[in-house]
NUGU-775296 format. One record per residue (C-alpha): x, y, z. Coordinates in steps of 0.001 Angstrom, whole numbers, plus 500000, padded with zeros to 6 digits. Layout:
N
XYZ ...
This chain:
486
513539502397530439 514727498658531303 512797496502528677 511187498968526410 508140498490524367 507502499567520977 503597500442519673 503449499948515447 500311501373514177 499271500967511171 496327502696509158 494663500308506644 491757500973504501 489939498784505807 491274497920509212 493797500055511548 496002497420513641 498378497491516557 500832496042518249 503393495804521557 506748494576520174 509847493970522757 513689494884521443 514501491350520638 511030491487518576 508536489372519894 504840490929519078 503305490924522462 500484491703521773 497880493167518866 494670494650518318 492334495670515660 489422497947514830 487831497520511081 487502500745509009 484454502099506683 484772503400502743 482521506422501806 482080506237498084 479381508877497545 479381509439494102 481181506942491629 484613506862491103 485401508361494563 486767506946498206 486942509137500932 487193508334504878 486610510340507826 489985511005509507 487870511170513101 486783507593512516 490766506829511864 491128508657515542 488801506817517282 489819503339515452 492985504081517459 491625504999520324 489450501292520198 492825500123519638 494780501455522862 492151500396525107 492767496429523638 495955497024523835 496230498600527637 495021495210528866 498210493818528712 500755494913531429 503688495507528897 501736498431527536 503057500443530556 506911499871528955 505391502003525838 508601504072524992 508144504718521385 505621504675518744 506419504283514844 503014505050512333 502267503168508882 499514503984506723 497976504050503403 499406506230500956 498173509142498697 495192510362500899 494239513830501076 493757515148505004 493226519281504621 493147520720507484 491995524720508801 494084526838510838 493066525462514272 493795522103512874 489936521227511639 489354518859509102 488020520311506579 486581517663504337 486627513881504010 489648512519503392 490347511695499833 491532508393498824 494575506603497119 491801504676494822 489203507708494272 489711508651490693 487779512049490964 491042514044489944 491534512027486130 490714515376483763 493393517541487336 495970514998486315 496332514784483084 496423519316483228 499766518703485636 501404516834482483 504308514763482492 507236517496482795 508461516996486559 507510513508486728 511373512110487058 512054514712489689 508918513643491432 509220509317490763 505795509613489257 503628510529486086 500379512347487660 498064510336488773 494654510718489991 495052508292493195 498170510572494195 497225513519496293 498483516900494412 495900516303491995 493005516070494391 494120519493495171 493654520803492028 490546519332492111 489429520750495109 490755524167493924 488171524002491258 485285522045492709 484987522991496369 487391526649496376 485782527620499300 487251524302501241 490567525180499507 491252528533500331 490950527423504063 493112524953503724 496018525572506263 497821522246505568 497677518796503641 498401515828505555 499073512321504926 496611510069506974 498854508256509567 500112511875509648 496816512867510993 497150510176514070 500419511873514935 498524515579514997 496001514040517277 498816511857519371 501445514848519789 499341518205518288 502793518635515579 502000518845511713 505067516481510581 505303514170507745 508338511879506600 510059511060502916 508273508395502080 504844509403502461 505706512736500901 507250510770498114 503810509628497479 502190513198497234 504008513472493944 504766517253496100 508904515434496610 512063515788495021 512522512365495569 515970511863494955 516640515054496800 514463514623499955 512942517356500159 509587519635498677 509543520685494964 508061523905494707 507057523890491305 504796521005491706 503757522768495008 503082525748493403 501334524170490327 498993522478492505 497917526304494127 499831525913497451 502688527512499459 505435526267501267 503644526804504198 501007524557503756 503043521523503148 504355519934507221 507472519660508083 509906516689507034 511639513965508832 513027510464508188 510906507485508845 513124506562512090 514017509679513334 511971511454516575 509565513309515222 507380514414518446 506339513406521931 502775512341523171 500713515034524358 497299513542524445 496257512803527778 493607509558528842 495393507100526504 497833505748529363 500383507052527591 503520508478529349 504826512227527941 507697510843527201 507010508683524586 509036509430521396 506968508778518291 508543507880515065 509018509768511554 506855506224510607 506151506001506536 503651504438503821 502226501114504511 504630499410501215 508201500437502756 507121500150506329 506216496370505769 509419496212503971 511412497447506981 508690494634508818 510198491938506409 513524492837506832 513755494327502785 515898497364503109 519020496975501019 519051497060497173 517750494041495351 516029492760498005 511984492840496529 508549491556497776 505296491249496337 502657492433498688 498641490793497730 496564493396499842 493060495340498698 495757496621495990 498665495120494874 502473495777494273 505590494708493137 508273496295494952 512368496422494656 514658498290496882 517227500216495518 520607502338496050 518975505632493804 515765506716492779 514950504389489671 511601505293488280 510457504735484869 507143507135484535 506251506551481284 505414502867482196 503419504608485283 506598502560487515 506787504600490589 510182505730492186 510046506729496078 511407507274498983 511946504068501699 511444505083504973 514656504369505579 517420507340504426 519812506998501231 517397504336500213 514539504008497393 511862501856495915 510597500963492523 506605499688491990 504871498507490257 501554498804491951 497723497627491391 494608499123492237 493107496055492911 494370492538494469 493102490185496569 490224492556496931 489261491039493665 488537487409495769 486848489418498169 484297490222495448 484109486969493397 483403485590496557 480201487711497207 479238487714493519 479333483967493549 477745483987497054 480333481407498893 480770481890502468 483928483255501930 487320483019500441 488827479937501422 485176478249500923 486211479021497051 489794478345497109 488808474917498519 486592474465495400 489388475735493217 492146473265495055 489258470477494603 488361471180490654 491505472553489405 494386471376491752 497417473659491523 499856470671490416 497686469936487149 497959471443483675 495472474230483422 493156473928480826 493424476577478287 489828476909477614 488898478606481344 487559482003481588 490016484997481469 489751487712484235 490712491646483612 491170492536487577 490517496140486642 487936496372489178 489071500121490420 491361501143487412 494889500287486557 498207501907487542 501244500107486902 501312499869483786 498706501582482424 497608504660484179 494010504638483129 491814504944486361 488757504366483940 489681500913483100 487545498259484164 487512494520484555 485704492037483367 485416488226482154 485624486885478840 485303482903477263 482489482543480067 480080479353479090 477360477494480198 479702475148481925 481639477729484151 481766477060487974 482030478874490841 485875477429490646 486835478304487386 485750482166488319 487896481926491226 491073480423489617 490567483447486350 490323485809489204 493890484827490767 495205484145487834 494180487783486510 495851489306489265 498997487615488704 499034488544484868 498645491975486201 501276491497488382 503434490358485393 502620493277483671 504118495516486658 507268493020486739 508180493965483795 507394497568484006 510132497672486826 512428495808485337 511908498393482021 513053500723485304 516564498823486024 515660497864489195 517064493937489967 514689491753491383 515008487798492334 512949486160494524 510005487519496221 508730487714499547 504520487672499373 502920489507501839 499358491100502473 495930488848502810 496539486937499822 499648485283501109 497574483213503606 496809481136500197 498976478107499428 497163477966496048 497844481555495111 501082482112496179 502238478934494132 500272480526490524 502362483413491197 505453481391491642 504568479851488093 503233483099486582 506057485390487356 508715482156486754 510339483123489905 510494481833493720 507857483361495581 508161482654499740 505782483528502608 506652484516505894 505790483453509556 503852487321510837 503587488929507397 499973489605508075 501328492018511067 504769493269508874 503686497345508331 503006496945512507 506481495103512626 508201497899510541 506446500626512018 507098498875515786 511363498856514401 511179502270513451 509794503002516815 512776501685518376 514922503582515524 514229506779517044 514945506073520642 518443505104519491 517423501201519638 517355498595517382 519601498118514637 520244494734515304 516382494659515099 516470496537511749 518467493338509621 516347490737510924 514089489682508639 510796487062509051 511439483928509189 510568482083506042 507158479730506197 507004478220502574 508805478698499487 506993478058496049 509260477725493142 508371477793489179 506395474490487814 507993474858484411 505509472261482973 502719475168483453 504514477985481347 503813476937477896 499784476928478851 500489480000481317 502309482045478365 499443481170476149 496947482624478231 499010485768479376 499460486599475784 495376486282475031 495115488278478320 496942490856477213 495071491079473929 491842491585475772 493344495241476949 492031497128473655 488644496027473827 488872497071477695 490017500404476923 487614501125473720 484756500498476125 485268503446477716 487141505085475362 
């Protein structure tokens, strides 16, 4: 096909997105369709995979509006990790999908132990999936003896795009199901968890062909390849152009992460530092990752009732400008809001405020808030580097990189150069819209390009002694945080 046209999808939580991206990568157009959480008891976050199905179905029709969507040749899939699709024999669903942040599985977890965590880059975990099966297995056993196979939810749009059950290494890397320096299933977890081989689909790499289109009514020729595809953090990494070792981002989303590419699987469990699979082969990545990010503005926002996020970061630019020494008196923010991870694995854990007074503004909540978040990203810094992975400057990515304000307290928090790029907002679309092109035998030169670079933010050392003051009285706030539930 002369001028071929790559479709990235990606699968949010909260929003699936799209895009038509030419070889030379131009975005030619995108489209997006916002996404629902079911939280029907507490502690738990399912979705309906249909709803993810018909999200992309909203999704084509923006998209077919625009005459290069007839140039479709390939289609490359990003998602969010963890999530539990189980599915019958004729390819049902069988039950809601299970979340990355539902914490239902804790007690499942913690039975799995830590004894095949550095073959599988993770200690158990109750966001990863083999735990919800456990849990399942227990709970609902008439839902898991039917189950015929466990998918990954952008691995759910590809059964519905093509009718194949296929899955790639770094999705499967977060299943905690992987040999992850290997590439490939580890029975024992599978069989720990209650399943067979059979159950699990079959593997491929993140830019290799996985299947052609066989749904018919989305304008879609037959002979469109679609991608292998991978997790939402390494498929905005191929986006940004991160893909050798050393190269890192931080990436500000509902959840958080700090992420550095490596050579070798580099994990360090005991610090709950993940060690996966990039979507790209012979390559890893070591996180640090949060349960909470700039989902924690999202709900300052509402619980100080400003008309949303940048209304507050104007009144925290106003009362507390970024260049001026912060006071050391301000509130302190816990941004446990759904559980920790990284590096704490307690999805019990809870956030809070502490050294509120009479005189606390709408302003000061907001600054605590990002500041919180940073400290927690501190926290998974140096969980990765316990891990031995390098990591220099940072590309931010994700929601909260739109902030000026933000992205230069994490420049001063994590005493490193932090540096936003021009499209971030679309980079797991990007990455998945390259790995599109990957399988089609297209677009290496593609592959190295990176973003181009909109702002860098480098350290203001004249905020670290005040910074390191409050980090340290941050981190003593963690017992009392744990005893409360404790």
């Amino acid at each position: 096909m002369n001028d071929p046209v790559s479709l990235g999808i990606d699968l949010g939580t909260s929003e699936l997105k799209a895009i038509l991206m030419r070889l030379d990568g131009a975005v030619l157009a995108q489209a997006g369709v916002r996404l629902a959480v079911s939280r029907r008891h507490s502690g738990w976050s399912e979705q309906a995979p249909e709803d993810w199905w018909q999200a992309c179905l909203q999704a084509l029709a923006q998209l077919r509006e625009h005459a290069a969507f007839a140039r479709v040749a390939c289609i490359g899939l990003s998602g969010q990790m963890h999530g539990a699709v189980l599915l019958g024999d004729d390819n049902r669903v069988l039950y809601p999908a299970i979340l990355w942040d539902d914490s239902r599985a804790i007690a499942e977890a913690q039975r799995l132990g830590p004894g095949f965590a550095e073959v599988c880059g993770s200690l158990p975990m109750a966001g990863l999936t083999a735990p919800k099966l456990l849990w399942l297995q227990r709970h609902e056993p008439d839902v898991f003896n039917a189950i015929d196979c466990v998918l990954s939810p952008k691995d759910y749009l590809r059964l519905r795009l093509s009718g194949e059950r296929i899955s790639e290494m770094s999705d499967a890397a977060g299943t905690l199901w992987l040999d992850v320096a290997q590439r490939q299933w580890f029975m024992p977890m599978v069989h720990a968890t209650g399943l067979t081989p059979k159950q699990m689909p079959r593997l491929v790499e993140g830019g290799s062909a996985s299947a052609r289109v066989t749904a018919t009514g989305l304008g879609l020729s037959p002979d469109v390849v679609i991608a292998g595809g991978g997790g939402d953090n390494p498929v905005a990494a191929v986006g940004i152009g991160a893909i050798n070792a050393g190269d890192g981002f931080i990436t500000l989303g509902t959840s958080a992460a700090i992420v550095a590419i490596t050579d070798h699987a580099a994990g360090n469990p005991a610090s709950a530092v993940h060690s996966f699979c990039h979507a790209l082969p012979h390559r890893w990545y070591t996180m640090g990752a949060m349960l909470a990010g700039a989902s924690c503005l999202r709900w300052v926002t509402r619980l100080t009732g400003m008309r949303d996020e940048q209304a507050l970061l104007d009144q925290v630019q106003a009362q507390l400008p970024i260049g001026q020494a912060t006071p050391l008196e301000l509130p302190l923010f816990l941004p446990y809001l759904a559980g920790e991870r990284t590096p704490h694995n307690d999805p019990l854990l809870r956030g809070g405020f502490m050294n509120l007074g009479h005189d606390c503004t709408p302003a000061m909540l907001g600054y605590a808030v990002m500041e919180g978040v940073g400290f927690g990203l501190l926290d998974a810094l140096h969980a990765v580097q316990s891990a031995g992975a390098p990591l220099g400057g940072c590309a931010l990515v994700g929601g909260g990189a739109r902030s000026e304000y933000w992205a230069q307290l994490l420049a001063n928090i994590l005493q490193r150069e932090v540096f936003t790029l021009h499209g971030s907002e679309l980079s797991a679309c990007i990455g998945a819209a390259k790995l599109g092109f990957l399988s089609i035998g297209q677009g290496d030169e593609l592959l190295r390009a990176g973003m181009p670079v909109k702002a860098r933010y480098t350290p203001d050392l004249t905020q670290q002694p005040v910074l390191q003051a409050r980090y340290r009285k941050f981190q003593g706030l963690l017992a009392a945080a744990k005893a409360l539930h404790d």
